[in-house]
C-alpha positions as CSV (number, residue, x, y, z in Angstrom):
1,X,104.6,126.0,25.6
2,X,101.4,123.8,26.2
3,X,103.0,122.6,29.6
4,X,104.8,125.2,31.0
5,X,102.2,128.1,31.1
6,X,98.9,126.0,31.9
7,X,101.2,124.6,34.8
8,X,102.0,128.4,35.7
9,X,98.4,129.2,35.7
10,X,97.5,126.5,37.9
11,X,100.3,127.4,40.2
12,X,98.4,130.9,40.5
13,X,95.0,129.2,40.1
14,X,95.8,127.3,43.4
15,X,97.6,129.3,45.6
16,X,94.7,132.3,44.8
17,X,91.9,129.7,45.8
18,X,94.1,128.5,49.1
19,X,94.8,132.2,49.8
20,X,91.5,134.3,49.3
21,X,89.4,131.4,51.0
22,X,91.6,131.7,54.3
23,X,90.9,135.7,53.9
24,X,87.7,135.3,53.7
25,X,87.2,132.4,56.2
26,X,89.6,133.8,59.0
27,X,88.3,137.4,58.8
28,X,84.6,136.5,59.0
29,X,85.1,134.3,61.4
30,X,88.0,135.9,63.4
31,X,88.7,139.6,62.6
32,X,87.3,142.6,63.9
33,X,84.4,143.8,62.7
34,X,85.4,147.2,61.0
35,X,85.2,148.9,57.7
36,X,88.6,147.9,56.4
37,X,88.1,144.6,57.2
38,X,84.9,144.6,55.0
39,X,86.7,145.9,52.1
40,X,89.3,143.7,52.7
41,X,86.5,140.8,52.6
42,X,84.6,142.3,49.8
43,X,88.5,142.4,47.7
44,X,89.2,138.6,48.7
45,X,85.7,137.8,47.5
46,X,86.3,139.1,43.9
47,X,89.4,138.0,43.7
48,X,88.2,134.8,44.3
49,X,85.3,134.4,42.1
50,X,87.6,136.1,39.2
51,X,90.2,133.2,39.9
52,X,87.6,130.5,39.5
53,X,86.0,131.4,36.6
54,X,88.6,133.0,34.4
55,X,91.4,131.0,34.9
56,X,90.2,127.7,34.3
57,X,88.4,128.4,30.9
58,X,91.6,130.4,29.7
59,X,93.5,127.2,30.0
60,X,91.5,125.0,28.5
61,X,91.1,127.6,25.7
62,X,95.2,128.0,25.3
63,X,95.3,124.2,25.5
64,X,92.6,123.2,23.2
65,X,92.3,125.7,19.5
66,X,88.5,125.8,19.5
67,X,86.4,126.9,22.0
68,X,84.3,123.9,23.3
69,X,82.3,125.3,26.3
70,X,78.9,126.2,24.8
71,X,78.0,129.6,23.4
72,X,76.1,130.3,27.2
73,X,79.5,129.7,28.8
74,X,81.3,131.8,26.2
75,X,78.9,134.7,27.4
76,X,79.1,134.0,31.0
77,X,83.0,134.1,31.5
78,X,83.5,137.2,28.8
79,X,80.7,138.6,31.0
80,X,82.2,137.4,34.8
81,X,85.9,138.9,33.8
82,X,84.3,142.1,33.8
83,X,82.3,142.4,36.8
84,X,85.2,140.9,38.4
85,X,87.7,144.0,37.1
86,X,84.8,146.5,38.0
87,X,84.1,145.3,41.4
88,X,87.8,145.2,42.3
89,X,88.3,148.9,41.2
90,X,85.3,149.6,42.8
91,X,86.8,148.2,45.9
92,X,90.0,149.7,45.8
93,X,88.3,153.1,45.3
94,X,86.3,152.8,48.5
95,X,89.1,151.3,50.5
96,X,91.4,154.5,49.0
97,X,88.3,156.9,50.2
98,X,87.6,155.4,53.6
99,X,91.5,155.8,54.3
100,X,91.5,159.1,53.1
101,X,88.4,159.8,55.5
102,X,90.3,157.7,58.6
103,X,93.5,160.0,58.4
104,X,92.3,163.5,57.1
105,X,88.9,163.2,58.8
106,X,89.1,161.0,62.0
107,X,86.4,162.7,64.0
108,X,83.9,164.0,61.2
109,X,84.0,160.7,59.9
110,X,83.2,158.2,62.4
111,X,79.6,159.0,62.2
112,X,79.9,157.2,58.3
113,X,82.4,155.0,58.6
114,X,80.7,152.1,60.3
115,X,80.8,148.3,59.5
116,X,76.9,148.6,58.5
117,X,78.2,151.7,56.0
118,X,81.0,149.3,54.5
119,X,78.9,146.6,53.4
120,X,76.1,148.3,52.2
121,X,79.5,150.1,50.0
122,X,80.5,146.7,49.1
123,X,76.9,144.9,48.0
124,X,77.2,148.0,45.9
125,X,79.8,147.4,44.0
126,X,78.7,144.2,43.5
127,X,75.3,145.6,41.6
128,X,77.0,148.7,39.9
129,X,79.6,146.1,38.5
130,X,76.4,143.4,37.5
131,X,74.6,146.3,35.6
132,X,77.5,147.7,33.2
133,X,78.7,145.0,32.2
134,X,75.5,143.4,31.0
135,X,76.9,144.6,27.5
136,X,79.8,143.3,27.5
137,X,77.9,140.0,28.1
138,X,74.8,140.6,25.0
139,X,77.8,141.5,22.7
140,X,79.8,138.2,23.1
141,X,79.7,134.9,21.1
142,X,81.0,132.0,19.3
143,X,81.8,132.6,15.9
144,X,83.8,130.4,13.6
145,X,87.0,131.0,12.9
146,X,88.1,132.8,9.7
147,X,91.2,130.2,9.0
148,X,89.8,126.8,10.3
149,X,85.9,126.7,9.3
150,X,85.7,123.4,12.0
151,X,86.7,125.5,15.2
152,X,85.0,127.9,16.8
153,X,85.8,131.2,18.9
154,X,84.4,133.0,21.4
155,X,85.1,137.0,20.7
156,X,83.2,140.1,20.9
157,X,80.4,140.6,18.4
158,X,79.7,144.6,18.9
159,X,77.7,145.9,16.0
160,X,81.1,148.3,14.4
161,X,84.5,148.4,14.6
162,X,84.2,151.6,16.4
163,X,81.8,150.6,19.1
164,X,84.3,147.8,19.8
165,X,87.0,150.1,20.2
166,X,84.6,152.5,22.8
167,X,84.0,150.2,24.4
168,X,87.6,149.0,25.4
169,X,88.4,152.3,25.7
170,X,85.7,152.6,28.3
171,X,86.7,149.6,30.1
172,X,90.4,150.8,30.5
173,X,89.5,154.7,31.4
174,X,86.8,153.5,33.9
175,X,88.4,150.5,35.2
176,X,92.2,151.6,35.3
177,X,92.7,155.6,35.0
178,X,89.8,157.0,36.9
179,X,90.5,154.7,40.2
180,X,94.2,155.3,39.7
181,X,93.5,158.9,39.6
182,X,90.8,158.7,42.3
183,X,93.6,156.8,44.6
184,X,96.2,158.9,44.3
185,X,94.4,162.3,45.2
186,X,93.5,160.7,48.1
187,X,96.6,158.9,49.2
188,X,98.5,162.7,48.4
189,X,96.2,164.1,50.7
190,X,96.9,162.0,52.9
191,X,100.5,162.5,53.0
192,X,99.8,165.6,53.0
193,X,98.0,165.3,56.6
194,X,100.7,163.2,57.7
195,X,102.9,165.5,56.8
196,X,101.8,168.4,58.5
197,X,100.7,166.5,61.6
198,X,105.0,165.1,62.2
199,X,105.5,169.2,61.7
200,X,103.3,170.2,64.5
201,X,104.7,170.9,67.7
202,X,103.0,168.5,70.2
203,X,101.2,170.3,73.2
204,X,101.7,169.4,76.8
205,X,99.3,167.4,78.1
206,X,97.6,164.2,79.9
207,X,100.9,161.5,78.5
208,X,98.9,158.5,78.4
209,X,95.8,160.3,75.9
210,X,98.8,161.3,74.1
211,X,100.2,157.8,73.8
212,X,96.8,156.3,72.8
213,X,96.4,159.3,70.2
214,X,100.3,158.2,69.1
215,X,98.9,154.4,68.8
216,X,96.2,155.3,67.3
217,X,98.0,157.2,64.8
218,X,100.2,154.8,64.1
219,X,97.4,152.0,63.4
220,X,95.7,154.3,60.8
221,X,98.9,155.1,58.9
222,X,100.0,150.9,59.0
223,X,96.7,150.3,57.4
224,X,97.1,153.2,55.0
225,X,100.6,151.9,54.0
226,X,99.0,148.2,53.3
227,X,96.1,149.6,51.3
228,X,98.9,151.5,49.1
229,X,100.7,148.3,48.9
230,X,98.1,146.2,47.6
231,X,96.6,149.4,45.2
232,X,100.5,149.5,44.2
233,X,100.2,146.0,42.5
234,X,97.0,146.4,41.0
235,X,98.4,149.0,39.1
236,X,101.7,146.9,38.2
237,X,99.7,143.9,37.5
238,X,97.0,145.0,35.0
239,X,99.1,147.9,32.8
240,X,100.8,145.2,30.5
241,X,97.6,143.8,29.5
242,X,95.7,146.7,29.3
243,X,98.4,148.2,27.2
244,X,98.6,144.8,24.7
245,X,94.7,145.3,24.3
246,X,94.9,149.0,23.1
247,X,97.8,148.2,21.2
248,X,96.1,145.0,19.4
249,X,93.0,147.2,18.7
250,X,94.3,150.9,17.8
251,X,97.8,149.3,15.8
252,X,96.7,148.5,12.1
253,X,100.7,147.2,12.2
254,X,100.3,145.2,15.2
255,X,103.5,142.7,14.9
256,X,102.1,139.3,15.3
257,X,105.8,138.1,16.6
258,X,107.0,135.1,18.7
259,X,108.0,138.3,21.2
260,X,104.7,140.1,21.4
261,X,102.9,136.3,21.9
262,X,105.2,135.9,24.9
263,X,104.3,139.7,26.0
264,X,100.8,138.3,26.0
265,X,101.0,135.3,27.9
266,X,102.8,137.1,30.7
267,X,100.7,139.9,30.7
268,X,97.7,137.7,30.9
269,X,99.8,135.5,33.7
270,X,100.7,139.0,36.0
271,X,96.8,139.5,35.6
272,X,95.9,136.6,37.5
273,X,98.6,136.9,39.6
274,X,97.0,140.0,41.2
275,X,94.1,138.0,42.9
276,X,96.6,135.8,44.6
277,X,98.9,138.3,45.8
278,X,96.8,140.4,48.1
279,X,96.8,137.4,50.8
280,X,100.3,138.1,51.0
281,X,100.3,141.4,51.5
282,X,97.4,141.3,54.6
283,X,99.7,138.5,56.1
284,X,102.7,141.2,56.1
285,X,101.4,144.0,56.8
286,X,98.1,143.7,58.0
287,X,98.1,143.3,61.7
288,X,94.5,142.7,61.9
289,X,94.7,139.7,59.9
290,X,97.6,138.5,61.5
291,X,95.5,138.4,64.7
292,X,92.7,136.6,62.9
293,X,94.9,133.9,62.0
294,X,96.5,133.7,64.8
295,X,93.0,133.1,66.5
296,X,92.1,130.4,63.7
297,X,95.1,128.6,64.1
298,X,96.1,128.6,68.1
299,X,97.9,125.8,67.8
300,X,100.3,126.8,64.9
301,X,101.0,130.2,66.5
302,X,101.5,129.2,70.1
């Protein structure tokens, strides 16, 4: 439907620009300055820039048959939907490992896990992310289309078949299994931790150190639970598509079918809906950010 899903898309295009800005915004201006407030910054950011210049240009491509933005701009958004994916796996990796560090290893740790430690993480990801995917913006261009000689496409332009199917292979093992598998070691060890620590028999001792140990506790575990959360619907959000490309690409049968365009439109739709999402999930259960915007907004939250 030319109405219905450009309308949905700007639906998500909206609320992700209205949400990520107030992350960012309220948590530079009025959060605390720790690391998982940096990742959580450094997650808003991508999400952000990924929601400006992906969604946009997808609708007018849906809308309009021929791609009409320039050959440059044809490289530059193929090129920015990448770094986007890697430095949001990036950043879910080192939020998974700094919680895994905060629970399992709360006193080793504290040495390493310092504001100063977290953006100089972050900026990372940020140049890792730039550097691979320079490929993915050389091998990218318009080309005309087989059917319709006056229209033009922007696609992929890698020199065979089977270095185009490497490298989505690549993209799905590095940017989707490896981070999934990465998370979850940690979060089981974590568990793990938890686990054993509710098992322990509690010595006698001074009650308010134990209290603040209890707090404490409780604070780390809280953040651990919203990290999951917002790992949780990465996960959700970006199988469909990812599964649709490898189909598309490794099915020589691939049923081009009224169904599987639909599967396609709302796999591409709970893509985008991931950058939008993670606003939510801070404002639920993140109790840092809830403080922030509480101190941005006295007058709402009197």
């Amino acid at each position: 439907d030319l109405i219905m899903v450009p309308c949905i898309w700007g639906a998500i295009f909206l609320a992700g620009i209205a949400g990520n800005l107030l992350v960012v915004y309220v948590m530079l201006r009025y959060g605390e300055v720790n690391t998982t407030n940096c990742y959580i910054i450094n997650l808003a950011a991508t999400d952000l820039v990924f929601i400006i210049v992906v969604i946009p240009f997808t609708m007018i491509n849906y809308v309009v048959p021929s791609w009409i933005l320039g050959r440059w701009m044809c490289k530059f958004h193929t090129y920015m939907i990448d770094v986007c994916l890697h430095g949001t796996c990036l950043t879910l990796t080192a939020m998974s490992i700094d919680r895994y560090f905060a629970i399992v290893h709360p006193i080793k740790s504290i040495v390493h896990r310092t504001p100063k430690v977290a953006v100089v993480v972050s900026v990372s990801t940020w140049i890792v992310s730039i550097l691979l995917c320079i490929p993915f913006g050389v091998f990218v261009d318009t080309i005309v289309h087989p059917d319709f000689p006056n229209q033009l496409l922007c696609r992929e332009t890698w020199p065979s078949k089977l270095i185009s199917k490497l490298s989505l292979v690549y993209v799905v093992i590095v940017n989707y299994v490896i981070p999934l598998m990465v998370i979850m070691l940690c979060y089981s060890l974590m568990l793990k931790r938890v686990w054993k620590n509710k098992t322990i028999v509690k010595p006698k001792g001074n009650r308010s150190s134990t209290n603040a140990s209890r707090v404490q506790g409780q604070k780390r575990r809280k953040v651990a639970k919203m990290v999951a959360v917002v790992i949780w619907l990465f996960a959700t959000c970006w199988l469909p598509i990812h599964i649709f490309r490898l189909w598309t690409t490794f099915d020589p049968n691939f049923p081009k079918t009224e169904l599987v365009y639909v599967y396609k439109i709302l796999a591409h739709a709970l893509s985008y809906a991931n950058s939008c999402v993670n606003p939510i999930v801070y404002s639920f259960l993140g109790d840092g950010f809830r403080k922030a915007v509480r101190k941005a907004f006295p007058r709402i939250f009197r």
